[in-house]
C-alpha positions as CSV (number, residue, x, y, z in Angstrom):
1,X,76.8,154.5,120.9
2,X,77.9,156.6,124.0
3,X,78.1,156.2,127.3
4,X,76.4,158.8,129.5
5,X,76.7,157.4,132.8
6,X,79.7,154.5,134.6
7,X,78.6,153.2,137.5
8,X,82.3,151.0,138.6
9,X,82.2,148.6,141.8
10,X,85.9,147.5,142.6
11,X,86.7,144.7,144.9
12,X,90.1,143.1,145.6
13,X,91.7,139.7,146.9
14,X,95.3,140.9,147.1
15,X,96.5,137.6,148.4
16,X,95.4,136.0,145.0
17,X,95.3,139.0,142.9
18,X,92.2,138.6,141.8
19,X,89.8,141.9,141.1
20,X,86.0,141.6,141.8
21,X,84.3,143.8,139.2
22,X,80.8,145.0,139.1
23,X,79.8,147.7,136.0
24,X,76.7,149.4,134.9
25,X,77.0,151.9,132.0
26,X,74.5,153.9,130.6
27,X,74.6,153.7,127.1
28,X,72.5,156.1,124.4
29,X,72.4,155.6,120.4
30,X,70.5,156.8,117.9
31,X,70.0,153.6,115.9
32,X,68.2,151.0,118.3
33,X,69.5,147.9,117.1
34,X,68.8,144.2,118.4
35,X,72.1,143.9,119.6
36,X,75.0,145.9,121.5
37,X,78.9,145.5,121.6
38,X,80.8,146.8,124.8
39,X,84.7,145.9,125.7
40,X,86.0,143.4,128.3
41,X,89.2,141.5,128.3
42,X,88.7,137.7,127.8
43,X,90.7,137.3,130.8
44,X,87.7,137.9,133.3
45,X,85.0,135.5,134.1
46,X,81.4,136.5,133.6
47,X,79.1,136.0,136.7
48,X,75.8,137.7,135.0
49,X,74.8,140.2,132.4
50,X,71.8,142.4,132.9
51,X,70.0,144.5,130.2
52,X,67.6,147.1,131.4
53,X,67.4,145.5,134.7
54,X,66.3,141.8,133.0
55,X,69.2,139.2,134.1
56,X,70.4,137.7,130.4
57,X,70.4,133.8,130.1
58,X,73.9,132.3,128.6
59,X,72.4,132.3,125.2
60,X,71.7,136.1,125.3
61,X,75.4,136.9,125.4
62,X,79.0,136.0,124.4
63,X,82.6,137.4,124.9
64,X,84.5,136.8,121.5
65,X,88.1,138.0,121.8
66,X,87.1,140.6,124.2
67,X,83.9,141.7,122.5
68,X,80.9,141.0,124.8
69,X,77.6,141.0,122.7
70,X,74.2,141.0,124.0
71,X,71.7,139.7,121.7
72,X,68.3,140.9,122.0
73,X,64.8,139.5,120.6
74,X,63.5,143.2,119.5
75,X,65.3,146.0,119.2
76,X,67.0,147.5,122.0
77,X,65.3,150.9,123.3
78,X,67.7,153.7,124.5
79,X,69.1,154.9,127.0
80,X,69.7,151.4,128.1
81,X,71.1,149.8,130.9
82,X,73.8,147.4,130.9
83,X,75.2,145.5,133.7
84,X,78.1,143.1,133.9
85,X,79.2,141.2,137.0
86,X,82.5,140.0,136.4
87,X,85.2,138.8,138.2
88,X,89.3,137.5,137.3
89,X,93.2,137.6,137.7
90,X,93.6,140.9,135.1
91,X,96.6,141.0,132.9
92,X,99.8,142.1,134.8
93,X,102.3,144.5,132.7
94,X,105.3,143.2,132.0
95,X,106.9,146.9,131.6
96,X,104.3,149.4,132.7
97,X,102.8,151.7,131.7
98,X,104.1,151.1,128.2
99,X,102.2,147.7,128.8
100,X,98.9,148.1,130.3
101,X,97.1,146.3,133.2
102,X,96.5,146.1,136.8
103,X,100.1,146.1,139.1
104,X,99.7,144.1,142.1
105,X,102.8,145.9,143.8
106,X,104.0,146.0,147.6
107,X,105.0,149.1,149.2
108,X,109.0,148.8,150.6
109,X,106.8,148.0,154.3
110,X,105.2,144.5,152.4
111,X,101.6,146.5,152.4
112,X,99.4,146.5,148.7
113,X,100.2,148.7,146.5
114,X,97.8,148.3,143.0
115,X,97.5,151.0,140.6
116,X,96.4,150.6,136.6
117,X,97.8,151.9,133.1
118,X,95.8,150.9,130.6
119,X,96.1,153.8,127.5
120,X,97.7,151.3,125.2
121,X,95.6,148.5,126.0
122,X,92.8,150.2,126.6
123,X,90.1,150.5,129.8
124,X,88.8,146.7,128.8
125,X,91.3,145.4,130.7
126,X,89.6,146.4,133.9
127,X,86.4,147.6,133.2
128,X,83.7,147.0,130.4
129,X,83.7,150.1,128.4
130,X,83.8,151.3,125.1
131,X,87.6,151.4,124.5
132,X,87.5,154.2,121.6
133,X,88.1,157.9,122.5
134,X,84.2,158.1,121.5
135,X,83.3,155.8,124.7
136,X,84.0,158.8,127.2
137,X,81.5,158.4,130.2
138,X,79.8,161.6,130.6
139,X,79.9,160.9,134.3
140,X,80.9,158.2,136.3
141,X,80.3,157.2,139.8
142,X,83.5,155.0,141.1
143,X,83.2,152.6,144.1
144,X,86.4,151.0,145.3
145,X,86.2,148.4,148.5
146,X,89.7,147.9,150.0
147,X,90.8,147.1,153.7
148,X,90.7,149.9,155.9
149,X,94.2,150.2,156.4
150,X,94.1,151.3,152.7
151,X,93.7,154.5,150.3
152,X,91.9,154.0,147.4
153,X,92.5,157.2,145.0
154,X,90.5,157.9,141.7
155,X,89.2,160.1,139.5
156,X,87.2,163.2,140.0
157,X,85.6,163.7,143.3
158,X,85.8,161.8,146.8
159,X,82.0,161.8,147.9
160,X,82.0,160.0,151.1
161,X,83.9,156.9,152.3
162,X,82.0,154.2,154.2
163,X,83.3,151.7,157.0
164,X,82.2,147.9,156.4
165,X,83.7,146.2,159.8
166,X,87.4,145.8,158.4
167,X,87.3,147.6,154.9
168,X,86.1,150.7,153.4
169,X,84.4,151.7,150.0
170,X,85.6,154.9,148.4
171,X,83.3,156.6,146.4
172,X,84.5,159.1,143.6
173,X,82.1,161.2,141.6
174,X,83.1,162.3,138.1
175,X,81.3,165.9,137.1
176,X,82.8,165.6,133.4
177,X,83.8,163.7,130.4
178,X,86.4,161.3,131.5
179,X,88.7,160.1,129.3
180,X,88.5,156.3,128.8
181,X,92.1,155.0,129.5
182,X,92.2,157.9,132.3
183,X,89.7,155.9,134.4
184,X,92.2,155.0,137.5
185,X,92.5,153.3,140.4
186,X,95.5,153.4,143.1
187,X,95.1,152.0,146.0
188,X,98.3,152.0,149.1
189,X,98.6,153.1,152.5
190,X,99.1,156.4,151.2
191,X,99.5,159.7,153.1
192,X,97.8,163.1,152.0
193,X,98.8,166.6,150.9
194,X,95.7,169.0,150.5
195,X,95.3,172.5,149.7
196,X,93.2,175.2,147.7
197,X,94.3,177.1,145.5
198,X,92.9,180.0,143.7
199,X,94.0,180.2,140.1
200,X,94.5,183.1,137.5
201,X,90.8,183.0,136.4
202,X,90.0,183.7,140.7
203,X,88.4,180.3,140.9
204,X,89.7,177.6,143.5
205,X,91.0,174.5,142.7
206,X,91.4,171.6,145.4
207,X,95.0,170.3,145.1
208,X,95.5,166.7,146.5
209,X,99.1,164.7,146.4
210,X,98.4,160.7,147.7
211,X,101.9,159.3,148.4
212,X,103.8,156.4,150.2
213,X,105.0,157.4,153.3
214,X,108.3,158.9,154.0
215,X,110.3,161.1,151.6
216,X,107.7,163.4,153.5
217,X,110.0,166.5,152.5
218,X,110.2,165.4,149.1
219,X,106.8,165.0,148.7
220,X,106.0,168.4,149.7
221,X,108.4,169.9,147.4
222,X,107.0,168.2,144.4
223,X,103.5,169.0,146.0
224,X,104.4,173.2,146.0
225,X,105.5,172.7,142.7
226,X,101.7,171.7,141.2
227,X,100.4,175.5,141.6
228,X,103.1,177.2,139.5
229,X,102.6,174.2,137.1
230,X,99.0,175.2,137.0
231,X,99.5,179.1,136.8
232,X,101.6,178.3,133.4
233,X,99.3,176.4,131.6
234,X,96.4,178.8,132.6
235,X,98.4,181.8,131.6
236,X,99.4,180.1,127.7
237,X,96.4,178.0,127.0
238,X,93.2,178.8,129.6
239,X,91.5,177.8,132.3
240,X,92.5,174.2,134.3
241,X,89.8,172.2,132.9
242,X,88.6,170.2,135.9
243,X,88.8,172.9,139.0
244,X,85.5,171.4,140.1
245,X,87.0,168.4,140.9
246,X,90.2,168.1,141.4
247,X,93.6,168.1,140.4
248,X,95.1,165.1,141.3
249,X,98.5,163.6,141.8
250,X,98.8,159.7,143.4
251,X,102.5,158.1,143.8
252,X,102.6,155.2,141.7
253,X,105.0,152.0,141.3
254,X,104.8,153.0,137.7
255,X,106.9,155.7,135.6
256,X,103.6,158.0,135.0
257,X,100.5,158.3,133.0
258,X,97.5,161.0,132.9
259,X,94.9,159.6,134.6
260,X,92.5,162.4,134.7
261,X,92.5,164.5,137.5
262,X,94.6,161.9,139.4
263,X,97.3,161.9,137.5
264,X,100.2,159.2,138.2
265,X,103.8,160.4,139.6
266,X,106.8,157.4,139.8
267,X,109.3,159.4,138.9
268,X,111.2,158.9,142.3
269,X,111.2,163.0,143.1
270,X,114.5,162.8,140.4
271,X,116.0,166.3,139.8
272,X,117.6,167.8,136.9
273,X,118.5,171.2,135.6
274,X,115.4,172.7,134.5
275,X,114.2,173.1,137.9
276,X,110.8,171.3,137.5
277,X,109.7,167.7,137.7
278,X,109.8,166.7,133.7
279,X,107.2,163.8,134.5
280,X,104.9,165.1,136.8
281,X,104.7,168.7,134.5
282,X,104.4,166.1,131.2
283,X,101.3,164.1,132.8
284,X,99.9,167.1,134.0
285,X,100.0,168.8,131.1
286,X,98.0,165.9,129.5
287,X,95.0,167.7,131.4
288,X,94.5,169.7,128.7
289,X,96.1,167.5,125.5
290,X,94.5,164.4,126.1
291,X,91.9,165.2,128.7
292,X,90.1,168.2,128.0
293,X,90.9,167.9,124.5
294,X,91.0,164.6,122.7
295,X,91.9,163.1,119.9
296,X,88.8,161.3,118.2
297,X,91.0,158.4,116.2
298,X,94.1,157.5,117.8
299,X,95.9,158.5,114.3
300,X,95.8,162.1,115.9
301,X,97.6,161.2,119.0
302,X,100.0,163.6,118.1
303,X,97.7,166.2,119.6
304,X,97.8,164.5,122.9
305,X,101.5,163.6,123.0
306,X,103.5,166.2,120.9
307,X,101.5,169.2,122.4
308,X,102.7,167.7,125.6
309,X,105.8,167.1,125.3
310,X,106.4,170.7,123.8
311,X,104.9,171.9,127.3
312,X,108.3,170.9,128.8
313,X,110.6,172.8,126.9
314,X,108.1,175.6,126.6
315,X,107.9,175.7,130.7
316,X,111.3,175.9,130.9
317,X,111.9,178.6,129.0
318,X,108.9,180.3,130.6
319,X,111.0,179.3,134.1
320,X,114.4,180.1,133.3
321,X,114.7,181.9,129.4
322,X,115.7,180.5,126.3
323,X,119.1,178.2,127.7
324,X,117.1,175.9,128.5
325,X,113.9,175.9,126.4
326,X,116.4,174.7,123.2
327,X,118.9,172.3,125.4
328,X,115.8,170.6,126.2
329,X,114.5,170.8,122.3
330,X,117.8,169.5,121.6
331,X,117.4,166.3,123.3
332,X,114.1,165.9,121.8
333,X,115.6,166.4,118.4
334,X,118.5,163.8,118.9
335,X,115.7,160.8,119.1
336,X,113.4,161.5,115.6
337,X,113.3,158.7,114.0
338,X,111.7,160.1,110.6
339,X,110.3,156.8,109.0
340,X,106.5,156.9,109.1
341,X,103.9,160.2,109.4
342,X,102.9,161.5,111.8
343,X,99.3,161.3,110.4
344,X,98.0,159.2,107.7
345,X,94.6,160.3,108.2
346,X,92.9,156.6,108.0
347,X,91.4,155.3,111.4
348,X,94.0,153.5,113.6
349,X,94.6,151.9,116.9
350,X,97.2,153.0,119.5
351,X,99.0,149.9,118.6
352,X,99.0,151.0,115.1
353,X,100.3,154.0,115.8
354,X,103.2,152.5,118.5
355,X,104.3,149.8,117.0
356,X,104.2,149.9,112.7
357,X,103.4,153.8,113.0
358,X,104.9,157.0,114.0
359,X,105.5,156.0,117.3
360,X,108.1,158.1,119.9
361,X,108.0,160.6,116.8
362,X,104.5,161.9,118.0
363,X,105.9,162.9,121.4
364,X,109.1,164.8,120.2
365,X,109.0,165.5,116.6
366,X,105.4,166.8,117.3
367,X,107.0,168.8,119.9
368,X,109.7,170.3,117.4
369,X,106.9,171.0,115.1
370,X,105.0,173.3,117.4
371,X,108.6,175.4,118.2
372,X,108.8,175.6,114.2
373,X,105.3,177.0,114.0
374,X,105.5,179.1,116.9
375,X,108.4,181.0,115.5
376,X,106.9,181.4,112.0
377,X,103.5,182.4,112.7
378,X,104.2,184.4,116.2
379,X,103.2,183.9,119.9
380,X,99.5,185.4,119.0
381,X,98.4,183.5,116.4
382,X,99.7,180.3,117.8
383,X,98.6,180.1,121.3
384,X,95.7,181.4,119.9
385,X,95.0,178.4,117.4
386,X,96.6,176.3,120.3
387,X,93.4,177.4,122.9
388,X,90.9,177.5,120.1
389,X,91.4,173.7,119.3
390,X,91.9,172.7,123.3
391,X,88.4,174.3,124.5
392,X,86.6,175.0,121.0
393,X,86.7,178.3,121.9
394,X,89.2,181.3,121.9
395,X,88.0,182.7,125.3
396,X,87.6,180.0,127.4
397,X,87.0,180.7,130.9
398,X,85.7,178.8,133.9
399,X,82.0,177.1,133.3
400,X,81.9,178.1,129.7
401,X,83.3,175.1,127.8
402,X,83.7,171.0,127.9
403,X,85.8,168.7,127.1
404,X,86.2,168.3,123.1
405,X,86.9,166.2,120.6
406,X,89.1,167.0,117.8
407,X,91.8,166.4,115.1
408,X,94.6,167.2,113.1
409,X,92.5,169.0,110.4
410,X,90.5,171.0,113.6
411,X,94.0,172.2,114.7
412,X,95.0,173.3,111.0
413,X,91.8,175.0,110.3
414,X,92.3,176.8,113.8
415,X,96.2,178.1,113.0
416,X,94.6,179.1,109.0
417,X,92.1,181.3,110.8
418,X,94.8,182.5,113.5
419,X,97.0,183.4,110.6
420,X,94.1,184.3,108.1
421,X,96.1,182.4,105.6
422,X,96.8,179.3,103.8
423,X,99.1,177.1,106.3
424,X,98.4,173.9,104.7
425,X,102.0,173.5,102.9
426,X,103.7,173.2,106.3
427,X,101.4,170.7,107.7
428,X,101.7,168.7,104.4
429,X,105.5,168.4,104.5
430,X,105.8,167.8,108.7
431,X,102.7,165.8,109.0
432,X,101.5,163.8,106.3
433,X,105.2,163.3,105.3
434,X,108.1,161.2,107.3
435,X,111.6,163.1,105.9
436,X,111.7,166.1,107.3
437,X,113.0,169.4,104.7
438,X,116.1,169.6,104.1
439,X,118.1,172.7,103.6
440,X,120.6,172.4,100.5
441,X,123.7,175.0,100.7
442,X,125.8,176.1,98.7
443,X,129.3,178.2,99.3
444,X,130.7,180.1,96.4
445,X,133.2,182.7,95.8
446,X,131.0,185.8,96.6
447,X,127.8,184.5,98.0
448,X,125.5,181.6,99.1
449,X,122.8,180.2,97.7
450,X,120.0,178.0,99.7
451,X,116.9,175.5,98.5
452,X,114.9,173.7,100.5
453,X,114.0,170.4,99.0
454,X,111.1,168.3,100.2
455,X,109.8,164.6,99.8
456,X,108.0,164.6,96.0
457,X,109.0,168.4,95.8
458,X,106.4,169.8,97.9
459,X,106.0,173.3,98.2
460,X,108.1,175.1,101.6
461,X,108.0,178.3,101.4
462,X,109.8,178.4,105.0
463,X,111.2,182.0,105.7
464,X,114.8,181.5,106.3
465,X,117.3,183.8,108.6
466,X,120.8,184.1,107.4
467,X,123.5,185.8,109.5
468,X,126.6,186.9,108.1
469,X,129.3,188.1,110.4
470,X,126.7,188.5,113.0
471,X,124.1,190.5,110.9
472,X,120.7,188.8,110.4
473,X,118.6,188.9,107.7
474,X,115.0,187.0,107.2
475,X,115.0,185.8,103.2
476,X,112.0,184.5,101.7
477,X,112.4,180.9,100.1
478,X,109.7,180.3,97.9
479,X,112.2,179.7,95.3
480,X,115.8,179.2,95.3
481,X,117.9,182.3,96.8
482,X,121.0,183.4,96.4
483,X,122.9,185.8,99.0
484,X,126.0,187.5,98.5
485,X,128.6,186.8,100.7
486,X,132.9,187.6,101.2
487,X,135.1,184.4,100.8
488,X,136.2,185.4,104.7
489,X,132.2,185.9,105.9
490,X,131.1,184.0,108.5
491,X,127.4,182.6,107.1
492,X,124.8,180.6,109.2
493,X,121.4,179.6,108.3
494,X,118.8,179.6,110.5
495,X,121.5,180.8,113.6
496,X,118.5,181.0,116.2
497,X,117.4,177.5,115.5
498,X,113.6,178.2,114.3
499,X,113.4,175.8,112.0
500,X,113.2,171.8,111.9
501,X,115.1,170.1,109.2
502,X,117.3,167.5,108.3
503,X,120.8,168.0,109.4
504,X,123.5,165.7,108.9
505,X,124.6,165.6,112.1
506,X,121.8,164.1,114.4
507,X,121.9,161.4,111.6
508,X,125.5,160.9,112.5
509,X,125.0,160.9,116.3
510,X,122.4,158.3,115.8
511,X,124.9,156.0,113.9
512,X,127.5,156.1,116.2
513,X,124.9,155.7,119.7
514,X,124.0,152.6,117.9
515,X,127.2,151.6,117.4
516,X,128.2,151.9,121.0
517,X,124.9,150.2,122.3
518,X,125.9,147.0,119.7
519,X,129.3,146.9,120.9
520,X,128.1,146.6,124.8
521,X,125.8,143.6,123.6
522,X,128.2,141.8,122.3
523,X,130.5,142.0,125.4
């Protein structure tokens, strides 16, 4: 079942904390059935359900554990309409946004300040939906009812706003597939940077910043920052997906998340030497990993995440040169944890993969990954396997493609056509494996000999540079080599850091972090 159309009503009582919801989807499926399954957290109570504009008795529907079902007589004819009035206290996080829910938040004046994460948790927990990548609303029409004192920001495109005595109702059109847990609402007394901007392809693109009032120099910096940030992405991967709406930042009393088009900044304006904001340029870049393309079973969520987080290292370098493209890979590598796969091609939820899966591996060991390829297969071939899985196209450009969904095995087929070879043994041993290869050295009298060995001995034929006194040389490794070498040489293997692999040293550094973190809980 899919949804083609979300029509969302939002009401608020901020005193109690209580959200007034009122939803119509819809919903299209090639198998009429006499009964249908949408997702709403348990939490809310149901005022009415209506099916193709008939109100359903009590006995037509339940709510089991957050699955409503409608049962129907006959079969259920499609498209069909379903509306649910609901209303409720939604679940608060306890540490968002790695916990989802609504945040009923003051600003530091005492005014309201709610905004909702929900990508772990899923949309449910605010809205009835179909909380599986699948469930994208082809469009969506959002209306959110707040005093008037108040912004409410969202996704896609501000149609009008209307006055209702003391409140207004924001109305925000969505022109394209929106992804589930991106559906967002913020609402504060916020202030407003706008501009146009016309981007690489000569197309404009409406640039908004919604933010809290004061820091108003701040703001703006972080604000110029957005069409360099866009000018990037467009010049390595393509287009900006969603110039025909928007794209979005909103101030958040929450770290970040990439709520499309609107995209959620709490990052406090914090600077650091890579002379960008890390969190705004990582959410951002979720426009494209996540947004316009995504996953279709969260045990790809690798593509979302590790493409992502490669964008920061990768925008450094493109900012400053290579210093800081691999002191920023370096902190990433510190953190791999190396225990599970990064894909075990079976379906899973997000909680799977976060909590008994992969987990923070996806973001920087899928990162790693991508510099590994990049440097073995070449800038062409990778940004070209890189677009080709984002838009389903090589040559995207403005009005020619839609969002996509896709996984791991798109993304491999895409780099074996790139490279117009067989790329499978490198996806087998980084992917579908936890240890990562390991390089085994050894020194002798007059030379050096190197093996790479793998998890059940899986083939790595990894090309491997050697320097000696300076002097590099690219050896191939599909078996064991040997290079000759002077007692007094000065050998390194793999000196310009290509290559991801097990190294002693990180496993060290982890060892004695943990150390140091037990010793300050016990004092």
């Amino acid at each position: 079942m899919s949804v083609s159309h979300a029509r969302l009503n939002f009401s608020f009582d901020f005193t109690n904390e209580v959200l007034f919801g009122d939803t119509t989807l819809t919903l299209n499926s090639d198998n009429p059935q006499t009964h249908l399954s949408v997702d709403l957290d348990t939490r809310f109570t149901i005022t009415s359900v209506w099916l193709n504009g008939k109100p359903l008795t009590a006995g037509e529907y339940r709510n089991e554990q957050g699955e409503l079902i409608v049962e129907n007589s006959t079969a259920i004819t499609y498209p069909a309409t379903l509306r649910i009035v609901y209303q409720g206290h939604p679940r608060t996080p306890v540490r968002a946004p790695w916990d989802g829910g609504v945040m009923w938040e003051q600003t530091p004046d005492g005014e309201p300040w709610l905004a909702t994460a929900v990508q772990g948790e899923g949309c449910d927990l605010f809205w009835p939906c179909i909380d599986q990548p699948f469930g994208e609303p082809a469009t969506a029409d959002i209306f959110i009812t707040v005093p008037d004192n108040l912004v409410a920001a969202s996704n896609g495109v501000l149609t009008d706003t209307t006055e209702n005595g003391d409140s207004k109702t924001w109305h925000w059109h969505t022109r394209s597939m929106h992804n589930t847990y991106g559906i967002a609402l913020n609402i504060a007394p916020y202030e407003i940077l706008e501009d146009n901007f016309t981007s690489v392809y000569g197309n404009t693109i409406p640039l908004v910043y919604y933010h809290l009032k004061g820091n108003d120099d701040k703001a703006r910096a972080l604000f110029n920052e957005l069409p360099g940030m866009i000018t990037f992405f467009e010049r390595i991967i393509g287009p900006y997906p969603f110039a025909d709406e928007k794209a979005g930042i909103v101030q958040t009393p929450h770290l970040g998340m990439e709520h499309q088009t609107i995209n959620a900044y709490g990052n406090d304006y914090k600077k650091d030497e890579t002379g960008y904001d890390w969190l705004m340029q990582h959410e951002f870049s979720h426009e494209w990993f996540g947004n316009q393309l995504t996953n279709d079973n969260w045990d790809h969520m690798w593509l979302h995440e590790g493409l992502g987080s490669y964008m920061q290292p990768l925008y450094a370098q493109y900012l400053n040169g290579d210093m800081s493209y691999f002191a920023l890979l370096n902190n990433q590598r510190k953190g791999l944890i190396n225990e599970h796969p990064i894909v075990n091609n079976k379906l899973m939820s997000e909680e799977d993969v976060y909590e008994s899966g992969p987990a923070g591996d996806i973001y920087a060991k899928g990162s790693l990954i991508m510099h590994t390829l990049r440097y073995l297969i070449g800038d062409e071939a990778f940004f070209r396997a890189v677009t080709t899985t984002v838009y389903g196209r090589p040559d995207p450009a403005p009005g020619n493609f839609k969002p996509v969904f896709a996984d791991t095995q798109t993304f491999i087929d895409n780099v074996n056509a790139a490279t117009e070879t067989n790329m499978d043994w490198f996806f087998d041993v980084y992917l579908y494996h936890a240890p990562l290869p390991e390089l085994i050295t050894t020194r002798e009298d007059n030379g050096v000999t190197f093996t790479w060995k793998t998890e059940n001995d899986l083939p790595f034929p990894m090309p491997l540079d050697v320097s000696i006194d300076g002097k590099v040389t690219t050896i191939d490794m599909v078996k064991t080599r040997r290079v000759p070498a002077h007692p007094k040489d000065t050998v390194i293997a793999d000196p310009h850091s290509k290559v991801l692999r097990y190294e002693q040293r990180y496993e060290d550094f982890k060892a004695w972090k943990a150390e140091q973190a037990e010793r300050e809980e016990t004092k």
